[in-house]
Short mmCIF file of the C-alpha atoms (twelve columns), coordinates in Angstrom:
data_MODEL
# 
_entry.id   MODEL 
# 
loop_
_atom_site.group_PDB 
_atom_site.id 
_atom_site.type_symbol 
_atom_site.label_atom_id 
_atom_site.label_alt_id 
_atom_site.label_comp_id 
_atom_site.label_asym_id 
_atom_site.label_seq_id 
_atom_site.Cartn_x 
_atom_site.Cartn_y 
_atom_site.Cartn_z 
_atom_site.pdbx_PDB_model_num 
ATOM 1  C CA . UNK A 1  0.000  0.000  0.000   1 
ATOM 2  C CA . UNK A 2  1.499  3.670  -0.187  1 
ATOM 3  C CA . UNK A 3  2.908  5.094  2.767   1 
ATOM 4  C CA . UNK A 4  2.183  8.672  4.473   1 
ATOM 5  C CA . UNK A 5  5.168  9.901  2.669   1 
ATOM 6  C CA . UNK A 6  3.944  8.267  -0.711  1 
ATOM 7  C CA . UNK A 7  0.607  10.479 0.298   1 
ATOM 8  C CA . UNK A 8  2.348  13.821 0.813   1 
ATOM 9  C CA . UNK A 9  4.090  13.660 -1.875  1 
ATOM 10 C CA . UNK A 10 1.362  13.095 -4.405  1 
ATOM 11 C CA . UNK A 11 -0.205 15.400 -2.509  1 
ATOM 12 C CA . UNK A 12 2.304  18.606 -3.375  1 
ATOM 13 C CA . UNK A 13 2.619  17.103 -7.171  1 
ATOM 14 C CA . UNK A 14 -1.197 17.179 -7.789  1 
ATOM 15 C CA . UNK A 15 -0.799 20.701 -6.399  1 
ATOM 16 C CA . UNK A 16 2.492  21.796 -8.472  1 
ATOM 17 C CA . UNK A 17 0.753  20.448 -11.196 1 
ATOM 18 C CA . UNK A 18 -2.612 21.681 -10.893 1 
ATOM 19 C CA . UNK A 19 -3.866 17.649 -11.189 1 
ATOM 20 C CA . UNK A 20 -6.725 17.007 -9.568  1 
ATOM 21 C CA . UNK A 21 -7.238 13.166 -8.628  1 
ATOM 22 C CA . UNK A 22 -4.381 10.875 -7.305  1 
ATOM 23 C CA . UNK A 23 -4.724 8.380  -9.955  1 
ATOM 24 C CA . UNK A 24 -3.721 11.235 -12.612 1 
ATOM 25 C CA . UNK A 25 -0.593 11.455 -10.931 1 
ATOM 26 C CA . UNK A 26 0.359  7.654  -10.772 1 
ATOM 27 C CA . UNK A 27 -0.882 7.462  -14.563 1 
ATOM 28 C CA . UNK A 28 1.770  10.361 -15.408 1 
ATOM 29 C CA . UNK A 29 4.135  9.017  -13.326 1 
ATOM 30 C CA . UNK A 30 3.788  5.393  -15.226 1 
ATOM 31 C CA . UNK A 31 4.420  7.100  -18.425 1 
ATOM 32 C CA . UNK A 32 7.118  8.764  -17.752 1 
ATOM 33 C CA . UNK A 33 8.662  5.635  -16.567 1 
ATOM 34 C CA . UNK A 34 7.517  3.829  -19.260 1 
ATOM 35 C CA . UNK A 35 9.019  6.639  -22.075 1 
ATOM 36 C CA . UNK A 36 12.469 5.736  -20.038 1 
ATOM 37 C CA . UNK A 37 12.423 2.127  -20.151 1 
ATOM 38 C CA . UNK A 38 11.505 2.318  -23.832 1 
ATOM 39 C CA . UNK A 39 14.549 4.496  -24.520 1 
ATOM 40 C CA . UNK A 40 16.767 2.638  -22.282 1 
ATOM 41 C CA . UNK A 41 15.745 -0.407 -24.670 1 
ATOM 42 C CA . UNK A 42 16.294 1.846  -27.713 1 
ATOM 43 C CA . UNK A 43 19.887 3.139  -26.244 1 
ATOM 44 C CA . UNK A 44 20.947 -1.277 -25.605 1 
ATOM 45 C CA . UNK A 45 19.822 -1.754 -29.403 1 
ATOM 46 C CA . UNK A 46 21.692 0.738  -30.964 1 
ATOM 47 C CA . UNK A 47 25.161 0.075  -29.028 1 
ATOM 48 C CA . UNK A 48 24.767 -3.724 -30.023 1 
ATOM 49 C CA . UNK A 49 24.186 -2.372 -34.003 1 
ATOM 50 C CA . UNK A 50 27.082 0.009  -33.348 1 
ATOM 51 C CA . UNK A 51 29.721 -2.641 -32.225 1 
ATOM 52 C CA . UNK A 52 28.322 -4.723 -35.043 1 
ATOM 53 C CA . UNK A 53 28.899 -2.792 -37.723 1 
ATOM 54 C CA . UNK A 54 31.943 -0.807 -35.965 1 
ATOM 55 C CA . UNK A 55 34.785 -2.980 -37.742 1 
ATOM 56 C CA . UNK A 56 33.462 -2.786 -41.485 1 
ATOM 57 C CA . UNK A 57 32.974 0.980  -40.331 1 
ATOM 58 C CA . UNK A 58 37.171 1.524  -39.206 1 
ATOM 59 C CA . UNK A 59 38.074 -0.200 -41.880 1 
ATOM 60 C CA . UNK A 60 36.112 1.675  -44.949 1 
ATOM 61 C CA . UNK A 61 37.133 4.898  -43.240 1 
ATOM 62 C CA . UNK A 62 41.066 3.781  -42.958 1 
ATOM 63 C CA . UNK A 63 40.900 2.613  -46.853 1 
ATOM 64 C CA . UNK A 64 38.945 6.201  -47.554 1 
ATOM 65 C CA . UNK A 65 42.023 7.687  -45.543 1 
ATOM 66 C CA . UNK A 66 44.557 6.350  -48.262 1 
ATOM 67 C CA . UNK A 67 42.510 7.520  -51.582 1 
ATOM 68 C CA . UNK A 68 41.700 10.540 -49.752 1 
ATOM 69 C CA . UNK A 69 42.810 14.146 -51.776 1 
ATOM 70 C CA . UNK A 70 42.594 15.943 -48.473 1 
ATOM 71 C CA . UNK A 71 45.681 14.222 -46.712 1 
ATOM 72 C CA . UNK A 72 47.237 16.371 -43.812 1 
ATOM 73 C CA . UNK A 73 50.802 16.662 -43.734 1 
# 
């Protein structure tokens, strides 16, 4: 069950954000923490595509790097 603290604080959020029932508050708070865990997916999906295709990635840009016009001395 939610605590006194739980209470209060819902309390001065519904306030702060002019929300009137409890229930409005738990509903916003559930999807703002389900935007994060979708992004936190997101953020594990793209590293693993990253490190899959970083190899064929260092290697076109190294051969690019010798045919390249714009060499630095």
């Amino acid at each position: 069950m939610i605590q006194e603290d739980d209470h209060r604080r819902i309390d001065r959020l519904k306030s702060r954000l002019g929300i009137d029932a409890k229930v409005d508050i738990v509903r916003a708070a559930l999807d703002l923490l389900e935007e994060r865990a979708a992004r936190d997916e997101r953020i594990v999906r793209w590293k693993a595509a990253a490190a899959r295709v970083a190899p064929e990635s260092r290697r076109v840009n190294a051969e690019f790097r010798t045919h390249s016009r714009l060499k630095r001395s």
